[in-house]
C-alpha positions in Angstrom: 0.0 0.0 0.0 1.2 3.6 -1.0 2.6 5.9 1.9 -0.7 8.3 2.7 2.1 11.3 3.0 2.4 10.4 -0.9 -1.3 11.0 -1.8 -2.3 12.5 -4.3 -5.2 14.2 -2.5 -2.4 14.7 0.6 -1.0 18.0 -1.0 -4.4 18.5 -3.2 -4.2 21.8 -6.0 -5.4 24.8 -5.0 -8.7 26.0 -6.6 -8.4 29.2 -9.4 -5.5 31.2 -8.2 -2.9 32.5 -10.8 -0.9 29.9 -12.8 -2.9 26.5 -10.9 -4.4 25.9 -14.6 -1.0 24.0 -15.2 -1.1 22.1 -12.3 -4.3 20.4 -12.7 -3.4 17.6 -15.0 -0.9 16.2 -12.9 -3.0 16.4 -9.9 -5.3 14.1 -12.4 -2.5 12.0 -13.2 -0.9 11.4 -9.6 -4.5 10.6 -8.4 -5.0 7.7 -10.7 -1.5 6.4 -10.0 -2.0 6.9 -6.4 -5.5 5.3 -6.3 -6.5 3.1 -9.6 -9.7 3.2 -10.8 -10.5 6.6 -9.7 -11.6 7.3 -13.4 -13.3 5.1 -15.6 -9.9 4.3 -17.3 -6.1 4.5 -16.1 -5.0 8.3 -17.1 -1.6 8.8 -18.8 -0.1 12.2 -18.6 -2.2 12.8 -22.0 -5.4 11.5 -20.8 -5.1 13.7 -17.5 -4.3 16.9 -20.1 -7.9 16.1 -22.4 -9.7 15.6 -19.2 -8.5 18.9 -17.9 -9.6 20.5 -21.1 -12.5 18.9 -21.6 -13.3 20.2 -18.1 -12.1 23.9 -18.4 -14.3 23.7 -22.0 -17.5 22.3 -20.6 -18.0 20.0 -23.7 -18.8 17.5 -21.3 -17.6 14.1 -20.9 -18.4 10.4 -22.2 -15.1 8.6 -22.2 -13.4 9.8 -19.3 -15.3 10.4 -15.6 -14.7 10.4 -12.2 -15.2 7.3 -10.3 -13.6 7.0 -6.8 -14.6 9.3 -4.3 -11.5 11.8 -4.2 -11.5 11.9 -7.9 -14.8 14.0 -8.3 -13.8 15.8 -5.4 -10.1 17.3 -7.6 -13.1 17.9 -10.6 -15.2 20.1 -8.6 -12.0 22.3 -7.3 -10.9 22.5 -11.0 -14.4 23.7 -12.3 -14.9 26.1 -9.1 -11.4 27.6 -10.5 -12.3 27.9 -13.8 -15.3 29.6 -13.0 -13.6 32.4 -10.6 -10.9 32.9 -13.5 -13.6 33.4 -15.8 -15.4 35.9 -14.2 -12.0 37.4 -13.2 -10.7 37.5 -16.7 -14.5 38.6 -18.0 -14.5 41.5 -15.0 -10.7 42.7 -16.6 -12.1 42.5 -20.4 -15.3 44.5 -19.6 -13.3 47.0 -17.3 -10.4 47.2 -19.7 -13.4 48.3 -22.8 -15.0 51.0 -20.7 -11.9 52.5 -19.7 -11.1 52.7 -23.5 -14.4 54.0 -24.4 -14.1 56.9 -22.1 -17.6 55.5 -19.9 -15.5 54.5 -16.8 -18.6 52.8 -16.3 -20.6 55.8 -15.4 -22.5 58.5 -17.3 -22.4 62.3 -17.0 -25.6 64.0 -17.9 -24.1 67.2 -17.1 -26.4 68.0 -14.6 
């Protein structure tokens, strides 16, 4: 049996800060080495890269899902980041247009 300090899960990814998106993959790919069968079939370093994108896409799934009970549990952290990146990235973008447009996100009616 594997040492628990070795885990996958013992040192899990942290959820949607700055430069995690890289990390995900291997946190896929250490889990399933660390605890086979997690997913529905053993993950190679590819596999673990297609399920991160298919994840961070939403195109949904089929071929590759979750099945032991820490692997779902990596999944949700990856989609809760993905969803606080793209509404910090979509916040930037928006900010970044009015500022360019001169609005500054207010109007003056010059009253």
């Amino acid at each position: 049996m594997a040492d628990p300090s070795h885990h996958a899960l013992a040192h899990p990814p942290t959820a949607g800060g700055p430069g995690t998106r890289h990390h995900q993959p291997a946190a896929y790919y250490l889990l399933e080495r660390a605890d086979p069968g997690s997913f529905s079939e053993p993950l190679t370093r590819t596999d673990a890269l297609y399920f991160t994108l298919v994840t961070f896409s939403t195109v949904g799934y089929g071929d590759i899902t979750a099945q032991s009970e820490a692997a779902p549990i990596v999944t949700m952290a990856q989609v809760t980041g993905d969803l606080l990146l793209l509404g910090v990235a979509s916040r930037i973008v928006v900010t970044a247009a009015r500022a360019g447009s001169g609005g500054g996100g207010t109007r003056d009616t010059g009253r």
